[in-house]
C-alpha positions as CSV (number, residue, x, y, z in Angstrom):
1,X,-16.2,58.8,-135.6
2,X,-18.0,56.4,-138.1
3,X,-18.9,53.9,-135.0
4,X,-20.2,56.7,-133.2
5,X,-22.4,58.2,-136.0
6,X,-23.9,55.1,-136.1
7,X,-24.7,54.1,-132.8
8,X,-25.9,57.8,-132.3
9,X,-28.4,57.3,-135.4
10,X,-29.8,53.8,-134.2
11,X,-30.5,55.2,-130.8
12,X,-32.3,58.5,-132.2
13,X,-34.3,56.4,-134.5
14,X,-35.1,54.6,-131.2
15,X,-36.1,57.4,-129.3
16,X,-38.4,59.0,-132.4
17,X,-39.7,55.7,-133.0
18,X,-41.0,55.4,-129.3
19,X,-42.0,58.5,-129.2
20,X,-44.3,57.8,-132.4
21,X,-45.6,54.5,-130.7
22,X,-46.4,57.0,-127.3
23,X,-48.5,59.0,-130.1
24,X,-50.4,56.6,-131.1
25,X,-51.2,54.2,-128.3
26,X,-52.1,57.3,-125.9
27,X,-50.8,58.2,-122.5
28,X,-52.6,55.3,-120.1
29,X,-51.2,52.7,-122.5
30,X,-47.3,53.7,-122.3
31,X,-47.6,54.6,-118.9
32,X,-47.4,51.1,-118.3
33,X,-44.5,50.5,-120.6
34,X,-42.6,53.5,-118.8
35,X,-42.9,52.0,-115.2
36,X,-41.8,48.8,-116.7
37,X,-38.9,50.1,-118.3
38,X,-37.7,52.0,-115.4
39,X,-37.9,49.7,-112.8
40,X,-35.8,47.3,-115.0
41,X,-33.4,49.9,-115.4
42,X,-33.2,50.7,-111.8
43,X,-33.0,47.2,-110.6
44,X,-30.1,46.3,-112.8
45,X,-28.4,49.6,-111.7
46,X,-29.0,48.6,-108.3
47,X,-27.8,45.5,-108.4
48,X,-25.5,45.0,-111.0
49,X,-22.4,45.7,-108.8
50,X,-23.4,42.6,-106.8
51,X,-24.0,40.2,-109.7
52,X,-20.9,41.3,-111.1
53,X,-18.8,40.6,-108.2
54,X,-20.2,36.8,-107.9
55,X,-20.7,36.2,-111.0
56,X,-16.5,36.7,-111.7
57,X,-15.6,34.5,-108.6
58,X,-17.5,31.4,-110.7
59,X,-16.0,32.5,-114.6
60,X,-12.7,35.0,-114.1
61,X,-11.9,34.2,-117.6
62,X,-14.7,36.0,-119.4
63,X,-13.5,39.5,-120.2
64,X,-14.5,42.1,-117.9
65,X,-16.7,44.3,-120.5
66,X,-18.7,41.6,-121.7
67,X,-19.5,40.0,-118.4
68,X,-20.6,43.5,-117.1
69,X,-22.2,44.6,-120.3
70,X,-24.3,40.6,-120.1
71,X,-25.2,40.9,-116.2
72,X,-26.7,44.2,-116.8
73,X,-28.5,43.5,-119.8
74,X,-29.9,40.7,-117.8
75,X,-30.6,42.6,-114.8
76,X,-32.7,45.1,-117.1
77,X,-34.8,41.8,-118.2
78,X,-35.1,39.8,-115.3
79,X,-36.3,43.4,-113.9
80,X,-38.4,44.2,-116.3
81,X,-40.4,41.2,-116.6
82,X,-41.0,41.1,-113.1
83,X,-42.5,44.8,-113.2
84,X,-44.5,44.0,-116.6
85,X,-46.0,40.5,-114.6
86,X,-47.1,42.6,-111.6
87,X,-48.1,45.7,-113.8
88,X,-50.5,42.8,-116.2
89,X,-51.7,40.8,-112.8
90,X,-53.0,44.5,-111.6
91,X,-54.3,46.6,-115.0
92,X,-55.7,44.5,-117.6
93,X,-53.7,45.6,-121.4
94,X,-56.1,47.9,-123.3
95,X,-55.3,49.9,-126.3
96,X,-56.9,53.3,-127.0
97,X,-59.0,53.2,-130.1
98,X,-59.7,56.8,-130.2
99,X,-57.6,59.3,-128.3
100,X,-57.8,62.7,-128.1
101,X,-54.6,64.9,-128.6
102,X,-54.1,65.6,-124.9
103,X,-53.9,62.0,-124.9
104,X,-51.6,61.4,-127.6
105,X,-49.4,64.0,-126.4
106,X,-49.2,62.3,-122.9
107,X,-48.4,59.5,-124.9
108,X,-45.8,60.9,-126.9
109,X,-43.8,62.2,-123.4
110,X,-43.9,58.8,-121.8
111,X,-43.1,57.0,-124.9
112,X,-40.0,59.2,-125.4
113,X,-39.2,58.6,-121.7
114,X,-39.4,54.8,-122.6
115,X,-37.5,55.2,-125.5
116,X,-34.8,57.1,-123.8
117,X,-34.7,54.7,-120.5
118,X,-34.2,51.6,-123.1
119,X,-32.2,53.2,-125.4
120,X,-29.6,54.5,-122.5
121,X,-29.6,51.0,-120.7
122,X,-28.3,49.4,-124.5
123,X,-25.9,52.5,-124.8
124,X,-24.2,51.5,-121.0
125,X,-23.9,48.1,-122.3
126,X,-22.4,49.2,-125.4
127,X,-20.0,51.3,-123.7
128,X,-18.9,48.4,-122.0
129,X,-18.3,46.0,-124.9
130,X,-17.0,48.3,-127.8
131,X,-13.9,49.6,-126.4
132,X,-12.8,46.2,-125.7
133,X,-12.7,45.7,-129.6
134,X,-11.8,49.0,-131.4
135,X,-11.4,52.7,-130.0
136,X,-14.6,53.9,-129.0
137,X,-15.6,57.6,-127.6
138,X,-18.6,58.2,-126.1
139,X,-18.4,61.6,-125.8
140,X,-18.4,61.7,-129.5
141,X,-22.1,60.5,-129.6
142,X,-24.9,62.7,-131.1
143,X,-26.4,62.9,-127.8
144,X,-25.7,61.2,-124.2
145,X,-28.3,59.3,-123.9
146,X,-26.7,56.5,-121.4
147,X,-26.1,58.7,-118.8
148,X,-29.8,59.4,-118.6
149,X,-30.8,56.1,-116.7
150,X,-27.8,56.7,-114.6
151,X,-28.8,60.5,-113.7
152,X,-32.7,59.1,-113.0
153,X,-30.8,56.4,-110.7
154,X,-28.3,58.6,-108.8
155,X,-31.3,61.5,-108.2
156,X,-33.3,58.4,-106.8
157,X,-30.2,57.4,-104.2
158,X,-28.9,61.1,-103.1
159,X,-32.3,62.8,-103.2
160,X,-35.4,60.4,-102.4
161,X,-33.1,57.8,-100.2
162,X,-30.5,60.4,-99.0
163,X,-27.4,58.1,-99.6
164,X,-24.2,60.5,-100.6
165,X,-21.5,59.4,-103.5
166,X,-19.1,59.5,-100.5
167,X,-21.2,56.8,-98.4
168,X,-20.3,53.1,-98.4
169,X,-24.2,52.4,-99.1
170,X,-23.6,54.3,-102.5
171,X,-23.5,51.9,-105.9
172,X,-21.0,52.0,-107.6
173,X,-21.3,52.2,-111.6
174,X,-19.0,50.8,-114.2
175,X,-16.9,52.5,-116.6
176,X,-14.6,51.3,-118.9
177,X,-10.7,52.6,-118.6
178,X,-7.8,52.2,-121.1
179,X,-7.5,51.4,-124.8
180,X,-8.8,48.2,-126.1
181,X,-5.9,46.0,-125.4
182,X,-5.3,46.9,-121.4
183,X,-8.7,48.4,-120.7
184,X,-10.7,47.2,-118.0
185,X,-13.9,47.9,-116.2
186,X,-13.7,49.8,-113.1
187,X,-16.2,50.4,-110.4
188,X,-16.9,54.2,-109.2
């Protein structure tokens, strides 16, 4: 439970921390931040099935949980930075100096929204390296923040694109099965 009590306080001090940032910068500033965060996070969900599977043709010796845990981090990134590039060539960076409380309350949603998209893209990749090297529950965390980018994602594919769990277009997600000596990733 001590692993899980940790990870749990890191990622709450995360989300209040981002949330204070949203606060202070105003909405209009972390709106950019939030459409940067989320695209990375949908890109690397999007694709990370793909990368995965070429990625262990070239080095099958790598242990599963680390290799998917390393392509999605860098999914998220390579993601990201494309969004934040195209977001900077298209809205010059301001910071407020004076906001007004509408505005810092805008600020504070989308900065918790950040907080929570970045947080839950670490926590997937944590799920998929700690049980590979002690017993790890997730369901013992404080709160589930990892399954948030996922639920964002799989709303995205069955409700906006229409694609159903059952379809052969659907991505599949990782998830880690067994105990740390036999557990591998598998693909759902």
């Amino acid at each position: 439970m001590a692993l899980e009590l940790i990870i749990s306080i890191v990622a709450l001090v995360a989300l209040f921390s981002g949330t204070l940032l949203g606060w202070k910068n105003g909405g209009a500033a972390v709106l950019r931040y939030t459409l940067v965060a989320l695209f990375g996070a949908l890109v690397a969900l999007r694709y990370w099935h793909l990368a995965f599977a070429f990625v262990t043709r070239f080095l099958p010796s790598v242990p599963q949980g680390y290799m998917a845990a390393g392509i999605f981090l860098a999914l998220f990134v390579i993601g990201s930075g494309v969004a934040g590039a195209v977001v900077n060539l298209k809205v010059p960076g301001f910071q407020n100096v004076f906001t007004s409380v509408p505005e810092n309350v805008v600020g504070a949603v989308f900065g918790l929204f950040t907080a929570t998209i970045v947080s839950g893209v670490l926590l997937i990749a944590v799920s998929l390296i700690v049980p590979g090297l002690q017993a790890y529950d997730p369901g013992k965390l404080l709160a589930r923040i990892d399954h948030f980018p996922i639920a964002i994602y799989q709303t995205l594919e069955e409700g906006v694109a229409g694609v159903p769990d059952v379809s052969p277009a659907h991505t599949p997600l990782p998830s880690w099965q067994g105990g740390v000596e036999d557990g591998q990733v598998v693909w759902k």
